[in-house]
C-alpha positions as CSV (number, residue, x, y, z in Angstrom):
1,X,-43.8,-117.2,-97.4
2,X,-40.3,-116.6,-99.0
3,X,-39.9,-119.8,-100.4
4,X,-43.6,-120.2,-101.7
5,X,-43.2,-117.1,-103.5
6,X,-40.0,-118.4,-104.9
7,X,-41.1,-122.2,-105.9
8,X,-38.8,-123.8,-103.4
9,X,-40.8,-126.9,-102.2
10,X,-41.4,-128.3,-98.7
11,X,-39.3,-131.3,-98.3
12,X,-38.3,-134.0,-95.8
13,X,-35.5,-131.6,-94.6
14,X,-38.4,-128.9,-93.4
15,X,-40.1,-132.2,-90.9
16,X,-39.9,-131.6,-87.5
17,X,-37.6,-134.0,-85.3
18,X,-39.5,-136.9,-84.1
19,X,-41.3,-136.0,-80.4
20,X,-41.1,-139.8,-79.6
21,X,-37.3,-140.1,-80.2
22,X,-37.0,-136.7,-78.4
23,X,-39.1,-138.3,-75.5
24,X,-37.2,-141.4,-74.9
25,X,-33.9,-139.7,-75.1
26,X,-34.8,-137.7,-72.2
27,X,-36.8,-140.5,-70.9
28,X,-32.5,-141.8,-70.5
29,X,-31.8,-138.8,-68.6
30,X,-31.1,-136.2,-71.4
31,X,-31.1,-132.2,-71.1
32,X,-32.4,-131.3,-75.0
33,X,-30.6,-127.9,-75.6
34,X,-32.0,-127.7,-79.5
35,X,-32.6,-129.6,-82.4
36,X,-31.7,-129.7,-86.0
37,X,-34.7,-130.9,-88.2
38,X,-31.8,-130.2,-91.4
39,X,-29.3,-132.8,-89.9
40,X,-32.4,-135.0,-88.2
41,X,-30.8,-135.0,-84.6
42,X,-30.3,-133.1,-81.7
43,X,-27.8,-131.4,-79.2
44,X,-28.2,-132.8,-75.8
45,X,-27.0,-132.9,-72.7
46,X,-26.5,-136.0,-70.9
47,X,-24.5,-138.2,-68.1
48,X,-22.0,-140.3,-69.1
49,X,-24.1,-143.3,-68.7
50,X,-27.0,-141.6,-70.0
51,X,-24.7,-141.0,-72.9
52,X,-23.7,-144.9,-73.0
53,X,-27.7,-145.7,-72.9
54,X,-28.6,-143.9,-75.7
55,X,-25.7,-144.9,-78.0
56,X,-27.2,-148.3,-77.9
57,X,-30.8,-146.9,-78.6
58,X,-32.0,-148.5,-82.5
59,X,-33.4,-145.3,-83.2
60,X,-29.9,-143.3,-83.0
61,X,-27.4,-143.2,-86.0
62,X,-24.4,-141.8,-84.8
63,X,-23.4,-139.5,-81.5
64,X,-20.4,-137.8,-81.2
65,X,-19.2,-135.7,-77.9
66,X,-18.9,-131.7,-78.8
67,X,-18.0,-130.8,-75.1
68,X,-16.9,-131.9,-71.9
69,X,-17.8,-129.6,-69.1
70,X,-17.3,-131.7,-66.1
71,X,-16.4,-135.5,-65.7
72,X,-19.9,-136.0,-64.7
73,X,-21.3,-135.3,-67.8
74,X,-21.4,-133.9,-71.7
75,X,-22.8,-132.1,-74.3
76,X,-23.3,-134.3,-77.1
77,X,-25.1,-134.2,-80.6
78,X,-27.5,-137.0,-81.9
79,X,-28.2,-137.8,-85.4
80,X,-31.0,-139.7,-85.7
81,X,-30.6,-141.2,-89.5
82,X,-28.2,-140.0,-92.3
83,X,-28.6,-137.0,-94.1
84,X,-27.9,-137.3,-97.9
85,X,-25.9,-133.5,-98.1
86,X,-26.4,-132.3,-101.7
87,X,-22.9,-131.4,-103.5
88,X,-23.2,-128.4,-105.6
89,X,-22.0,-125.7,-106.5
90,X,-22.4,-93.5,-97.0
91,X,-24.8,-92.1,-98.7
92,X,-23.5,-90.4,-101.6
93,X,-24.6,-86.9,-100.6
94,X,-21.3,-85.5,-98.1
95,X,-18.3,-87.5,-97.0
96,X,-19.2,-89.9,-94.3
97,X,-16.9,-92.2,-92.2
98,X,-18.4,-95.2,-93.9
99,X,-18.0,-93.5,-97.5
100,X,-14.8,-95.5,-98.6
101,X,-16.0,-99.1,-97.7
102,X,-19.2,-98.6,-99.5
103,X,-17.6,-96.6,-102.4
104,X,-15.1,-99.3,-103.2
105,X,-18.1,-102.0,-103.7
106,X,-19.7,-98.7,-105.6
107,X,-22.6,-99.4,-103.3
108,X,-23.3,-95.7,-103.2
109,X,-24.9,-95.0,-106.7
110,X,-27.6,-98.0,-105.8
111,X,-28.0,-95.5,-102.4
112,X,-28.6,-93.0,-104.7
113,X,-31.1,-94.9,-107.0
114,X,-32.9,-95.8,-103.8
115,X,-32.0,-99.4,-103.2
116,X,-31.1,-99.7,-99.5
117,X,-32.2,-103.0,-98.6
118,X,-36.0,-102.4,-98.3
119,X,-37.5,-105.7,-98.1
120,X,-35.0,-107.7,-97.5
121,X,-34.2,-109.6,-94.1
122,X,-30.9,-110.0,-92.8
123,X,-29.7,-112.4,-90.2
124,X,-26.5,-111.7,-88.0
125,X,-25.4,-114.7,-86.1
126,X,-22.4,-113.8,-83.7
127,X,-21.1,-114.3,-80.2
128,X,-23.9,-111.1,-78.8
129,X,-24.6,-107.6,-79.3
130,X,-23.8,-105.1,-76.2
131,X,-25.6,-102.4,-76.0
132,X,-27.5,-103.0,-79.4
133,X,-30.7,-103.3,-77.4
134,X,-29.7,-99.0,-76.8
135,X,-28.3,-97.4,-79.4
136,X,-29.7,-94.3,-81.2
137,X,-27.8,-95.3,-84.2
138,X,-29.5,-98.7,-84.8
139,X,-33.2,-97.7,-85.6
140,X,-35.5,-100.2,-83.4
141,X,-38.2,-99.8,-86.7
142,X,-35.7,-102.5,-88.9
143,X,-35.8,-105.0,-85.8
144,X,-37.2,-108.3,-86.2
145,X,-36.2,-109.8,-83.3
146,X,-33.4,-112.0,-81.2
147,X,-32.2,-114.9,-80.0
148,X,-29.9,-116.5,-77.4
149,X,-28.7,-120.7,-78.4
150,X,-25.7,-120.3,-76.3
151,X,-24.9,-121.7,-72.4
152,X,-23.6,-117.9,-71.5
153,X,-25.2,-117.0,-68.2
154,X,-24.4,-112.9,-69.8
155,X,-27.4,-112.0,-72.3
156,X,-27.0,-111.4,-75.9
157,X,-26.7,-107.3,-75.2
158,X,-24.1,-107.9,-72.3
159,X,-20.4,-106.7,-72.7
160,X,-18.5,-109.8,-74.0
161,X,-21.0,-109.4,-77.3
162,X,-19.2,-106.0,-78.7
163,X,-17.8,-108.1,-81.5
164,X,-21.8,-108.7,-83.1
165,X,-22.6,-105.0,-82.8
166,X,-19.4,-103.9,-84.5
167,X,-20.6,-106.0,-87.3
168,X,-23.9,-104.8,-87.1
169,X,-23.0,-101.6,-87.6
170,X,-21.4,-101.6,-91.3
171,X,-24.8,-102.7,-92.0
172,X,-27.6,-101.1,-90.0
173,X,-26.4,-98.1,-88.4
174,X,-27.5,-95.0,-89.2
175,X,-26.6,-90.9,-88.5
176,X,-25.1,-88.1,-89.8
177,X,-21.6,-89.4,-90.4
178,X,-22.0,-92.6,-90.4
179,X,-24.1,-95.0,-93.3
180,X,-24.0,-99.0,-93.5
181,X,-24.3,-100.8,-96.2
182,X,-28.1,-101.7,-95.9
183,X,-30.3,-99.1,-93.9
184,X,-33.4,-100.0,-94.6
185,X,-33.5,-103.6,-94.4
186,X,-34.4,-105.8,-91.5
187,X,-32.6,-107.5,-89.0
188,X,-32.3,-110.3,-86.7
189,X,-29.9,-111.2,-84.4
190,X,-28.7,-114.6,-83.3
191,X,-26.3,-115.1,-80.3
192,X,-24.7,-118.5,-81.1
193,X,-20.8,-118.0,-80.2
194,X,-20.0,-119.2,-76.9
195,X,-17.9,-116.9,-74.5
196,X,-16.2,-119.5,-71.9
197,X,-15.3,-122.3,-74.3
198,X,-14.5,-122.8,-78.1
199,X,-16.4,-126.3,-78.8
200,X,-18.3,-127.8,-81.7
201,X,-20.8,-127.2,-79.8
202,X,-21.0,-123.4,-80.9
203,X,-22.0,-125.2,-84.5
204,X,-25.1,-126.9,-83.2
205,X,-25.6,-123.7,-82.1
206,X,-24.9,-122.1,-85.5
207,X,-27.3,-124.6,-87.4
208,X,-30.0,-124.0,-85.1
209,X,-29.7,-120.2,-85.6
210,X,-29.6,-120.9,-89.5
211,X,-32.3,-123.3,-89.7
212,X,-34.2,-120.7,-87.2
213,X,-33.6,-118.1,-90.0
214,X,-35.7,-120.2,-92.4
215,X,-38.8,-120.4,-90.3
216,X,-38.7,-117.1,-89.8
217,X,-38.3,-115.9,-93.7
218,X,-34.9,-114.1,-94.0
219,X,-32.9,-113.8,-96.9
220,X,-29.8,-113.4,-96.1
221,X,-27.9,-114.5,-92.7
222,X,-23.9,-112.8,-92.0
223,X,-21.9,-114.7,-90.2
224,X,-18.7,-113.2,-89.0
225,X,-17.5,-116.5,-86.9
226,X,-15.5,-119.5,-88.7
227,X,-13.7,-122.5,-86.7
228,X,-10.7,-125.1,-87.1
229,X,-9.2,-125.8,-83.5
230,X,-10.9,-126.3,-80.3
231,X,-10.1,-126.6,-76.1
232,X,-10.6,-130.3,-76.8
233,X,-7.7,-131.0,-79.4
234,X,-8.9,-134.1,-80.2
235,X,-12.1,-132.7,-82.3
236,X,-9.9,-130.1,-84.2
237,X,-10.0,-130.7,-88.3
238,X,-7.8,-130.3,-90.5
239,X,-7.6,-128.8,-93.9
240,X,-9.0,-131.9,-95.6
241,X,-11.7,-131.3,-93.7
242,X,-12.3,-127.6,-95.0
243,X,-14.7,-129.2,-98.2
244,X,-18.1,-128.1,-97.9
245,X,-19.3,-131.6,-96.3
246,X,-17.2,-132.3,-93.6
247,X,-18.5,-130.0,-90.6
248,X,-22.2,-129.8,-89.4
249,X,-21.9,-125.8,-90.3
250,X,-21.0,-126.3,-94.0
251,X,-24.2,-129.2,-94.8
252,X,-26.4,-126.5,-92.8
253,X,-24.9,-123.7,-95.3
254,X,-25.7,-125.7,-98.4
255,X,-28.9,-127.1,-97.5
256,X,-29.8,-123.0,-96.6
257,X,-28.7,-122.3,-100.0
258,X,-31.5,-124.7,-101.2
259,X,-33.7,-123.1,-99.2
260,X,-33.8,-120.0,-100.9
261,X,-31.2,-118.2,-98.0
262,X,-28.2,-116.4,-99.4
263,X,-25.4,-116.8,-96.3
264,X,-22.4,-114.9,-96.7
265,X,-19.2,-116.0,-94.3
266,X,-15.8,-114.2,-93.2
267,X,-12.9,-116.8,-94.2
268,X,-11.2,-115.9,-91.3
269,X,-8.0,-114.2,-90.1
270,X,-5.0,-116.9,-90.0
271,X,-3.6,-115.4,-93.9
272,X,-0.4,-115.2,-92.1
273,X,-0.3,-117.8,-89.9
274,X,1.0,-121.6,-90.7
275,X,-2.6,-122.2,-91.0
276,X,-3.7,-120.0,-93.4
277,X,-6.6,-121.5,-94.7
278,X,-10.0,-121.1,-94.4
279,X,-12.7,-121.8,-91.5
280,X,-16.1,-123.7,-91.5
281,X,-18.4,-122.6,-92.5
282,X,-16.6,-120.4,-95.0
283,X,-15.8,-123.7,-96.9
284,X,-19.7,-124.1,-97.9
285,X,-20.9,-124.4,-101.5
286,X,-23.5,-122.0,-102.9
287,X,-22.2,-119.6,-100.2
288,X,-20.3,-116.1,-100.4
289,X,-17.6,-116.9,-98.3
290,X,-15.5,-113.0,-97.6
291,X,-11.8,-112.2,-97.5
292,X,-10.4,-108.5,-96.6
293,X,-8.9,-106.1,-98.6
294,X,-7.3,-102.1,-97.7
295,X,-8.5,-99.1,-98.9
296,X,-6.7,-99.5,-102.1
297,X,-7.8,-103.4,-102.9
298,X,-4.8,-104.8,-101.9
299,X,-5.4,-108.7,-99.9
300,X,-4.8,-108.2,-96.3
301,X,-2.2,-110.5,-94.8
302,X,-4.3,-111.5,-92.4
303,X,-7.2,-112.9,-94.2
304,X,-7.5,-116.5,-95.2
305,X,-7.2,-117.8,-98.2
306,X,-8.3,-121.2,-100.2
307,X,-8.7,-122.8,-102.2
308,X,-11.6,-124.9,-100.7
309,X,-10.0,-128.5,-99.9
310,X,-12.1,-129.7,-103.1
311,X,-11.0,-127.3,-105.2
312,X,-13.1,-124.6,-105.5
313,X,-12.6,-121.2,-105.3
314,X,-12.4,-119.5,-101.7
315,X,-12.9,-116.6,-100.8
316,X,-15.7,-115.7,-103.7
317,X,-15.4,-112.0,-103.1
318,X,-13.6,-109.5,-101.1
319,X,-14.1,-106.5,-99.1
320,X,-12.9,-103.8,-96.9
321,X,-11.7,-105.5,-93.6
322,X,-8.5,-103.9,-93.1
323,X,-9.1,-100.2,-91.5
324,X,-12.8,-100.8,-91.8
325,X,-14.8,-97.7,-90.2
326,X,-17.0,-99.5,-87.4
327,X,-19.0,-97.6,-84.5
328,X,-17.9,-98.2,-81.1
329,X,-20.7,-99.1,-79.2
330,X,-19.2,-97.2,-75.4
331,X,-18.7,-93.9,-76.7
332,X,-20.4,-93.7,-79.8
333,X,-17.2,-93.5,-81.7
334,X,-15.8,-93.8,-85.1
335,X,-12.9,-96.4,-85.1
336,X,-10.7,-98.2,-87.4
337,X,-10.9,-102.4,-87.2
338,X,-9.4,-104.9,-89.1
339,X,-10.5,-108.6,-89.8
340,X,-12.4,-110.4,-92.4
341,X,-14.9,-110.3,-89.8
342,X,-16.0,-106.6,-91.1
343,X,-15.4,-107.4,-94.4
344,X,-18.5,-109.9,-94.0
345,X,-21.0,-108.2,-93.0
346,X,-20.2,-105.1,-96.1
347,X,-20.5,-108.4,-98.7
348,X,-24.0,-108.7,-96.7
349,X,-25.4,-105.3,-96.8
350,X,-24.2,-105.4,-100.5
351,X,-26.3,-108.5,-101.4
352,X,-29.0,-106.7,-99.4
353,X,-29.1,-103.3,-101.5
354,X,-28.8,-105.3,-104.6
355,X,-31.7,-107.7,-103.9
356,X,-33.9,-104.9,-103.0
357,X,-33.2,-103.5,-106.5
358,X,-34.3,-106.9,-107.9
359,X,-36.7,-108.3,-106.0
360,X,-37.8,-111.3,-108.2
361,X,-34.4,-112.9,-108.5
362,X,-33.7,-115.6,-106.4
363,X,-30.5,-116.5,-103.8
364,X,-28.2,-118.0,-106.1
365,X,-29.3,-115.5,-108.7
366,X,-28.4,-112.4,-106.9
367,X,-25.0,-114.7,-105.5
368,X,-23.8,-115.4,-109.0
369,X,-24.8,-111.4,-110.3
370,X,-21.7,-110.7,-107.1
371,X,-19.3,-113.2,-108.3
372,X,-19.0,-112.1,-111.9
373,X,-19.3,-108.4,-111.2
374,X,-15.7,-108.7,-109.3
375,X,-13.0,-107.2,-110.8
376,X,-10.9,-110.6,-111.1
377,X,-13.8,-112.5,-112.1
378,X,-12.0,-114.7,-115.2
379,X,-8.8,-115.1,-113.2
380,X,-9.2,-116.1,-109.5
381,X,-7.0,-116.3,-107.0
382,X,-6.6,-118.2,-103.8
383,X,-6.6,-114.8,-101.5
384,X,-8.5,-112.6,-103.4
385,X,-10.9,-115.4,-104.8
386,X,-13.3,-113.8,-107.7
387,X,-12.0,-110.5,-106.2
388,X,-14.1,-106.7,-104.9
389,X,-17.7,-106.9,-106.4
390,X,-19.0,-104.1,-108.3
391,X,-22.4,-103.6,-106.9
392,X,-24.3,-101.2,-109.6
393,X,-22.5,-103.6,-112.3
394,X,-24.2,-106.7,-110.2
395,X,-27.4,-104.6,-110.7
396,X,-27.5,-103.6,-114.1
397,X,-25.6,-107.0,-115.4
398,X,-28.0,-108.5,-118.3
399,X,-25.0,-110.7,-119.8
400,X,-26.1,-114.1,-119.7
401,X,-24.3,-116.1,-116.5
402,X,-23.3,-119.0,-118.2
403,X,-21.9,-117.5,-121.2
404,X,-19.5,-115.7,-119.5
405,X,-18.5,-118.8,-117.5
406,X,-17.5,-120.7,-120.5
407,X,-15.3,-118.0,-121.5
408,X,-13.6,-117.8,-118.3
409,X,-10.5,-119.2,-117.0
410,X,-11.7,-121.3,-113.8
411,X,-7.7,-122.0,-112.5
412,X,-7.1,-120.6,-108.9
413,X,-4.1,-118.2,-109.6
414,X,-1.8,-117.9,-106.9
């Protein structure tokens, strides 16, 4: 319904995978876990001579392994043709605990106007939720529903998943000293991080959860999770590989961004590590990938930086992710975390509000309304990207887009 209201046309991308491929793969032994109708394949489970049998099947493009749990057999993904990727570009009444990370986006005059997400549908794919399923503070009324693509025997509300609710909560929770950044939109959660293993299988996982998202209408998805390295050091990329077109995740971003779907992305927390640049898929085009600033807008040293291995600018926008005011999901507490993790999901809630305000605009509309409303929008920089957006500015900006463009700088500053 989203994207009929918006003009964005069915295409090939939006065709189911083929049943009969699907049937003759596990006519050769194969466990289907999910498919991906976006990248025209699917992630499988298979013996290693099952795996050898369908390698030679005409119908199959490409395999490649994304996890070895036993000798006896893998987890694989399938592509059955090539897919042409397209490159392109607190409330404010009483000091709450949540009043400084929403202040310094100046969310809290669009609270005050009203704008609070209404409308708008929010996706949160992490690694689970404990205890989401029971907390006062996340009102069951803005639930759309859940999902588990993972292997983990532990649901999506078990305790390994505190990491999702803490994210969830700097958007959806609600009470009487506490506010996130989007009340009154809906959510649904997606459990697509995998708690015994780091893989690239968790991706498949990822691009099911985002092409799930646009069956089921949202707008935006948050994703808090980013990758480089894996158990099997043989699959790990490097930073050529951090381009928008390389990983699985990054195609799935843009394509979601043709869709209509805005996805915002944490860059990730290796800023002062040897690696220190980005994850996937945080390197995504037509995405808002997140860094982490402190209270007073200064770049964590934690949080990632770019530029993108093509070029481009990376992180787009920052937020609060260093001393960010989180619920704790045991006790009911008001905590202090750090990671651009948090920092995500504020960008999210932001986009949120500010889409509710303008309802007609589309994704990349409401996107490029963030970018130029940050306060180093004609100078970037490769840790603070575009740099904290401004969210009433992002409301009330009328200036045309392009104008300002071609009187801005586009050099990465370091």
């Amino acid at each position: 319904k989203m994207r009929q209201e918006r003009g964005i046309p069915i295409d090939s991308l939006d065709y189911a995978v083929s049943p009969i491929y699907l049937d003759s793969i596990v006519a050769l032994g194969a466990k289907v876990q999910h498919t991906s109708r976006w990248m025209n394949g699917a992630t499988v489970e298979a013996s290693n001579e099952a795996i050898r049998t369908i390698e030679k099947c005409t119908f199959v493009d490409s395999i490649y392994l994304t996890r070895t749990d036993e000798e006896s057999f893998g987890i694989l993904s399938v592509s059955l043709r090539k897919i042409e990727v397209i490159d392109n570009e607190a409330s404010s009444d009483g000091l709450k605990a949540s009043t400084r990370q929403l202040a310094q986006l100046n969310l809290l005059p669009l609270h005050k106007a009203g704008y609070k997400g209404k409308g708008i549908r929010i996706g949160i794919a992490d690694g689970g939720f404990y205890r989401a399923d029971s907390l006062e503070w996340l009102p069951k009324k803005n639930w759309l529903g859940y999902t588990d693509l993972t292997d983990d025997k532990e649901g999506i509300f078990g305790s390994s998943g505190n990491h999702g609710t803490l994210c969830l909560s700097t958007i959806a929770a609600m009470r009487s000293d506490y506010e996130g950044a989007a009340t009154e939109a809906e959510y649904y959660l997606f459990k697509t991080e995998e708690h015994a293993t780091e893989s690239i299988k968790e991706i498949d996982n990822w691009v099911a959860a985002i092409e799930m998202a646009d069956s089921l209408g949202l707008h935006i998805v948050s994703t808090s999770l980013g990758y480089t390295t894996f158990d099997n050091e043989n699959t790990n990329w490097q930073y050529a590989d951090m381009d928008g077109k390389t990983s699985r995740g990054a195609q799935a971003a843009t394509i979601a961004a043709r869709k209509g779907m805005l996805l915002v992305v944490a860059m990730g927390n290796d800023g002062n590590k040897a690696w220190h640049y980005l994850s996937t898929p945080a390197d995504a085009d037509s995405i808002l990938s997140v860094g982490a600033v402190d209270g007073e807008g200064v770049i964590a040293a934690f949080s990632s930086y770019g530029p993108a291995a093509d070029g481009r600018v990376k992180p787009e926008v920052c937020a609060l992710g260093e001393q960010t005011s989180l619920l704790n999901a045991q006790n009911g507490e008001v905590f202090m975390g750090n990671g651009t993790s948090f920092a995500c999901p504020l960008i999210a809630g932001m986009a949120a509000c500010v889409w509710s305000a303008l309802p007609d605009a589309t994704n990349m509309e409401i996107r490029e309304r963030i970018i130029q409303s940050a306060d180093r929008y004609t100078q970037p920089h490769e840790q603070y990207g575009y740099g904290i957006p401004n969210a009433w500015q992002a409301y009330e900006q009328t200036t045309d887009i392009e104008t300002i463009r071609e009187n801005s700088t586009t050099n990465v500053q370091k």
